[in-house]
N, C-alpha and C positions, 0 to 999 in steps of 0.2 A: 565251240560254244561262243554265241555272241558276247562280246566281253560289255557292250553298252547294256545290254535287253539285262546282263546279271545286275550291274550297278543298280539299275531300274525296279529289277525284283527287291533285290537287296537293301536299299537305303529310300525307295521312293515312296511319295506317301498317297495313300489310298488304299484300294482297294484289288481284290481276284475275281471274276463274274467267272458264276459254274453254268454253263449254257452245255452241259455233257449229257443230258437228258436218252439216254438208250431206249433199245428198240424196246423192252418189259415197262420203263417208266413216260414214252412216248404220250401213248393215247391219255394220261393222266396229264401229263403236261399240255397237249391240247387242249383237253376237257376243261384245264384252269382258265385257258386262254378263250374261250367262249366256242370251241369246236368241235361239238359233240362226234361220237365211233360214227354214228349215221353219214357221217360229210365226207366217208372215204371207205371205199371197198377191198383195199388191199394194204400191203406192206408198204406198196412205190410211193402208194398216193399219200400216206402218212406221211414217210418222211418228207415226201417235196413240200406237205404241208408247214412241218417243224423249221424244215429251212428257209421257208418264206418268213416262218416267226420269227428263228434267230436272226433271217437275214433283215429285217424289221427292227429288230432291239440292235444290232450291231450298226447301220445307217442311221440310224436316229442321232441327230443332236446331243442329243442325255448323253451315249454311249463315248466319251473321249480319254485322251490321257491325261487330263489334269485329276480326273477323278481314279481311273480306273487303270490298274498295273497292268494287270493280265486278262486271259479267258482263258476259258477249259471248253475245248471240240468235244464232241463225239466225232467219232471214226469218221463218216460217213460225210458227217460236216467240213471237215480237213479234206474233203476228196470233191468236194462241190467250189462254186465259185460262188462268188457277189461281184457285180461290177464288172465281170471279165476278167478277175483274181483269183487265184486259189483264195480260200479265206483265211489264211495263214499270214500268206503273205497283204490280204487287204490288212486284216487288223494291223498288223508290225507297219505297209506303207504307208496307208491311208490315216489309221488310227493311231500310231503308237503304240498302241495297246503288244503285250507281248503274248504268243499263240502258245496255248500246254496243248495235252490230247490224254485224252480218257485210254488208258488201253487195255481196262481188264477186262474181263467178259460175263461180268456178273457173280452174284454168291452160291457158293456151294448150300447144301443141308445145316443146319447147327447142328454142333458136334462141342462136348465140351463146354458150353455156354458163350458158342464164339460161331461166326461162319467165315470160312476160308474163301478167296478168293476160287474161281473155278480155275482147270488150265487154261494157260494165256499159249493156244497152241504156236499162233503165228508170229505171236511177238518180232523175233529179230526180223521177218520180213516189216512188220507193222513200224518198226524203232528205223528201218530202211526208208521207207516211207516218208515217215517222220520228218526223216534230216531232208529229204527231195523235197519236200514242203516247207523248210523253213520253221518246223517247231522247234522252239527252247526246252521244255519242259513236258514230263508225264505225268499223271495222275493215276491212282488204283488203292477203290475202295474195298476195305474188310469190315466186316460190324461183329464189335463185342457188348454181348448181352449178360451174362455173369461174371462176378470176380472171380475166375474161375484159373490158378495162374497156370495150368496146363495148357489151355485154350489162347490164353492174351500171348503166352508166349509162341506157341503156335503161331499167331499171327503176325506179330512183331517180327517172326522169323521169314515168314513167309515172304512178307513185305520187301525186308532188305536183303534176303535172297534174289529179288526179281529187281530190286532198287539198284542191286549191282550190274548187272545187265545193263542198265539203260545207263548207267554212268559210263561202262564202258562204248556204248553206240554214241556220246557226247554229248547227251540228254541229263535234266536235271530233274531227278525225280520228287514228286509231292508222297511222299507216305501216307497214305487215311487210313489209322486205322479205328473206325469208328467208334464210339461210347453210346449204345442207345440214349434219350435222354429219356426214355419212359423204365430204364431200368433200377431197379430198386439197389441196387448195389452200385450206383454211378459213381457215386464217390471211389467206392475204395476197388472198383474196376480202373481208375483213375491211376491210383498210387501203384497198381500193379503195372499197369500200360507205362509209367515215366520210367519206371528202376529199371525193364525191358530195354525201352528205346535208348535211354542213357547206354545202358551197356555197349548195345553195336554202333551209337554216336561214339563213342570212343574208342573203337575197332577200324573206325575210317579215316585215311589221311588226307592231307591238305587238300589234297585233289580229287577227293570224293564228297562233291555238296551235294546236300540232298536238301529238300522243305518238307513240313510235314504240315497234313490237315486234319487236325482235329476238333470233337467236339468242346461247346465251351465249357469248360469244368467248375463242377458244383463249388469249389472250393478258390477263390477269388488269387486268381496269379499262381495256380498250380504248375503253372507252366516256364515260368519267368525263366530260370534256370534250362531250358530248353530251346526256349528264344534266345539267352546268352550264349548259345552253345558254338562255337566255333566254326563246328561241322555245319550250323545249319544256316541258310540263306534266307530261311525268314519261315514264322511259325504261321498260317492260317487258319482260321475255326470256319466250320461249316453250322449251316442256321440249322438243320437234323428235326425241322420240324417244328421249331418255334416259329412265329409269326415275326413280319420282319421289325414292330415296335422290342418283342420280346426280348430276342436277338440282339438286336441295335443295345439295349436298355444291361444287358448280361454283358456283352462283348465291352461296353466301354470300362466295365470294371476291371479288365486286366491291359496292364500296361505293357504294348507290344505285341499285342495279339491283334491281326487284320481282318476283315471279312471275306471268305470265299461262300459267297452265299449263292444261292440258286432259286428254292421258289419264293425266297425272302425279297429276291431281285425283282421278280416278275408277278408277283401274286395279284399287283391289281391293275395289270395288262390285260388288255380285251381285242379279240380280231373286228370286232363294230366298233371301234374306238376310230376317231379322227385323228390325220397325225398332228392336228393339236393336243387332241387331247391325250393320245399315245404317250405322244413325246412328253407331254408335262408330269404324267402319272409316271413315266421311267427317270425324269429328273429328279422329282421327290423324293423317289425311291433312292435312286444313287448318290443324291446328297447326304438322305440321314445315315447310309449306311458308309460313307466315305466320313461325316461325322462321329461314326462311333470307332470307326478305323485310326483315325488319326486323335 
């Protein structure tokens, strides 16, 4: 593990960009970006288009480490260049910025009032990879939709069963495991998800850090005690759908919680945009949200 890139995660102030957008939330993420399904015929062409985006938001001026800690790849992203870099290594030499990697492979059915990660068949090859790239850190989302606590445990299970794995490859894994925020039992899906994660937070030793990304919680500093937690290198909320004033505006009510946002990042990025105008619309963005961060 890099011992600088964890100081960095752990004590530094700003922000996480979620730039992990996969192949099922692709064409949606173009679509925001002014590129409608018509502008591309196939799979290849998609993603080269996505990468021309992130590789856009990640060269941009806005894009540095005074504001911003980390990012989060998609697979795919991690295995292309910028610059004549892997993009692992641009971010860490170019940017500072320190490189995670998306590696689940999407949600299974709901079951319980929960959806399980699918299998992660390739993992140890993908966690192989990883370390040849220079990433720090994984990410892998679950989403809980009922206070359901067969289901939340379920997934809290799931999570740091595969969280160990990647601790072992000398990866630091981010847990998400999601809170709809359109679900009518948020709250007290809430209290069930911390008493969960608390548990196997204290099943792990000194040498087992992990981060966790979660949604921001109905209940102001539910999390506090989570972010104090020993085990963990630093607590992240993801924006889950709110707008990025909403977001900004929730997130600065809890003290120690950072942003790992994603369409909260990008939402008023345009591919007609000018890189004046690009770059200023991703600077505003990354200030207010480096503001509600810190």
């Amino acid at each position: 593990m890099n011992q600088h890139q964890f100081e960095k995660i752990k004590n530094g102030k700003g922000f996480i960009a979620a730039l992990d957008q996969s192949g099922g939330s692709t064409p949606k993420a173009l679509a925001a970006y002014g590129i409608p399904e018509s502008a591309y015929s196939n799979e290849d062409e998609m993603f080269d288009l996505v990468h021309e985006m992130r590789t856009r938001i990640i060269t941009s001026p806005a894009f540095n480490s005074d504001k911003i800690l980390g990012a989060i790849l998609f697979e795919q992203t991690m295995d292309r260049e910028i610059e004549g870099k892997y993009t692992g290594d641009y971010l860490a030499d170019v940017k500072g910025v320190v490189p995670f990697l998306k590696v689940d492979k999407g949600l299974a059915e709901e079951k319980d009032g929960v959806q399980l990660m699918k299998p992660i068949d390739n993992l140890d090859d993908t966690l192989k990879r990883a370390n040849e790239r220079n990433i720090f850190g994984t990410k892998m989302r679950s989403v809980i939709k009922e206070a359901n606590p067969e289901g939340i445990k379920a997934v809290v299970d799931q999570q740091f069963e595969i969280g160990h794995k990647i601790i072992d490859a000398g990866l630091v894994p981010i847990i998400e495991p999601e809170v709809d925020i359109n679900s009518p039992e948020k709250e007290k899906s809430e209290e069930l998800l911390k008493a969960e994660i608390k548990k196997h937070l204290d099943n792990l030793s000194d040498d087992q850090p992990v981060m966790l990304k979660l949604s921001i919680p109905t209940k102001t500093d539910m999390y506090k005690d989570l972010i104090d937690h020993p085990k963990v290198v630093r607590v992240v909320a993801l924006s889950g759908g709110y707008s990025t004033e909403e977001a900004n505006a929730k997130l600065k009510e809890n003290d120690g919680l950072i942003a790992s946002f994603s369409r909260a990042l990008s939402q008023d990025l345009n591919a007609d945009q000018t890189d004046e105008e690009f770059n200023k619309e991703l600077a505003d963005a990354v200030e207010s949200i480096y503001q509600a961060s810190v």
